[in-house]
N, C-alpha and C positions, 0 to 999 in steps of 0.2 A: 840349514841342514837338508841334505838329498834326503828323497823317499826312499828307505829302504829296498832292495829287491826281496825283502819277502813278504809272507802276511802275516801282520804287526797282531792281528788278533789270535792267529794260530799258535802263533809262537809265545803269547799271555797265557794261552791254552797250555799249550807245552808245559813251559814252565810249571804253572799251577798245579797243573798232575806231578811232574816228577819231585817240585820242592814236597806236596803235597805228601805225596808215596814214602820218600824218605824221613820224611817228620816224625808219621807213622811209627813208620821201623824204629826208629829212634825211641820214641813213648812205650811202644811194645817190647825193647830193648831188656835186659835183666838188671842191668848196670850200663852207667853210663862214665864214660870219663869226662872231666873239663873242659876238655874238647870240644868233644861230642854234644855234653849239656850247652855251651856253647852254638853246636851248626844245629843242634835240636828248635833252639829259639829263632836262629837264623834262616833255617827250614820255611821254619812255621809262618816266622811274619813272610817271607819271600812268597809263599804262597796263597796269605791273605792277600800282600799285594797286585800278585797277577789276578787272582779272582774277582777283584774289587776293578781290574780296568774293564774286563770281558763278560764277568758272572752276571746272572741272577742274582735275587736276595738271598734265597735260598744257598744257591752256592758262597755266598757271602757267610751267612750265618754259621756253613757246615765251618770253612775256612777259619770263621771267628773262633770255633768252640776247639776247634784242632788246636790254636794259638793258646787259649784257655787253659785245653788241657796241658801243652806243652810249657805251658809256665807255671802248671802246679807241678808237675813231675821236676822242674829244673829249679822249683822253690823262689818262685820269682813273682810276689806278691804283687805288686804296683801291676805288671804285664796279666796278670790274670785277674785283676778287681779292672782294669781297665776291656781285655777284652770281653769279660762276662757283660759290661754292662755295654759294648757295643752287641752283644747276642741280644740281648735284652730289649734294646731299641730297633732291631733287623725281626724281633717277632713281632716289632708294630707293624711291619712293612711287609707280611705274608698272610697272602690269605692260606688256608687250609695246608696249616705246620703239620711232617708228618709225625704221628706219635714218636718215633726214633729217635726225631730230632730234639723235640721237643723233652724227651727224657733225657737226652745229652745236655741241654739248653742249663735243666735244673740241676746235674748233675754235676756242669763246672759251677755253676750258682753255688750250691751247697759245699765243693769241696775248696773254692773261694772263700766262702763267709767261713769255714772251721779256718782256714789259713789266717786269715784276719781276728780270729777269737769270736766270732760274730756264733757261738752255736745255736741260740735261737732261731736266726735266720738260716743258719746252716741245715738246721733238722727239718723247718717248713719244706726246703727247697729236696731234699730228701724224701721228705714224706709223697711231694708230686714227682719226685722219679721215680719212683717205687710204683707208684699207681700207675703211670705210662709204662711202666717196662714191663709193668704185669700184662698188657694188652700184646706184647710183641712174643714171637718164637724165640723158643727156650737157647739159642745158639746167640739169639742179641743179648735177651739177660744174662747168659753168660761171659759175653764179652765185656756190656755196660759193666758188670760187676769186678768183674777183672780191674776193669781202667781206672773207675771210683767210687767202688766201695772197701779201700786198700784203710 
């Protein structure tokens, strides 16, 4: 296979924003159709994938918990108990997690374990979002709460 004429990393970059962006919109969406729940999961892994050739851990992590969330919103339990527990193992790999994240981290954690019937585990993982998102500006708690505390 020729080298491509362009740059193979810009273009993981590329990628990873715009699947990224779209995923987004998709989750933030009011209604989705089959479709859509469809390119939402499509989205989502696409831009774990680019992240995971170019990213950081970090960017990996942010990546993983987008997939997470994109899989409890499209009810798609196996893809969401799968990507929390790659979050889970990407916060061995960080040093200094920022709170944000780490409230999104517990936040598919918990809205994962109510999806599996797990709510013990569901409310711990609750109870340490709640603590992290009390540290963040009132426009995060608002959104975190939006996303998963539905």
């Amino acid at each position: 296979m020729d080298k491509p004429e362009f740059d193979v990393a810009e273009a993981h970059r590329w990628f990873a924003i715009e699947c990224n962006n779209r995923a987004w919109d998709l989750v933030e969406s009011e209604s989705r159709s089959e479709e859509e729940r469809e390119e939402l999961l499509m989205t989502a892994s696409s831009a774990a994938w680019h992240w995971k050739q170019i990213g950081k851990p970090l960017n990996n992590l942010r990546a993983q918990v987008l997939l997470a969330t994109a899989a409890i919103v499209a009810d798609d339990e196996s893809q969401a108990r799968r990507s929390v527990a790659n979050c889970l193992q990407l916060l061995t790999e960080i040093d200094d997690v920022p709170d944000f994240d780490l409230a999104c981290t517990h936040a598919v954690s918990a809205a994962s374990a109510r999806m599996d019937g797990n709510l013990d585990e569901s409310k711990q993982h609750f109870v340490q979002f709640d603590k992290l998102a009390a540290k963040l500006d009132e426009e995060s708690q608002k959104l975190l709460s939006s996303l998963y505390r539905k």
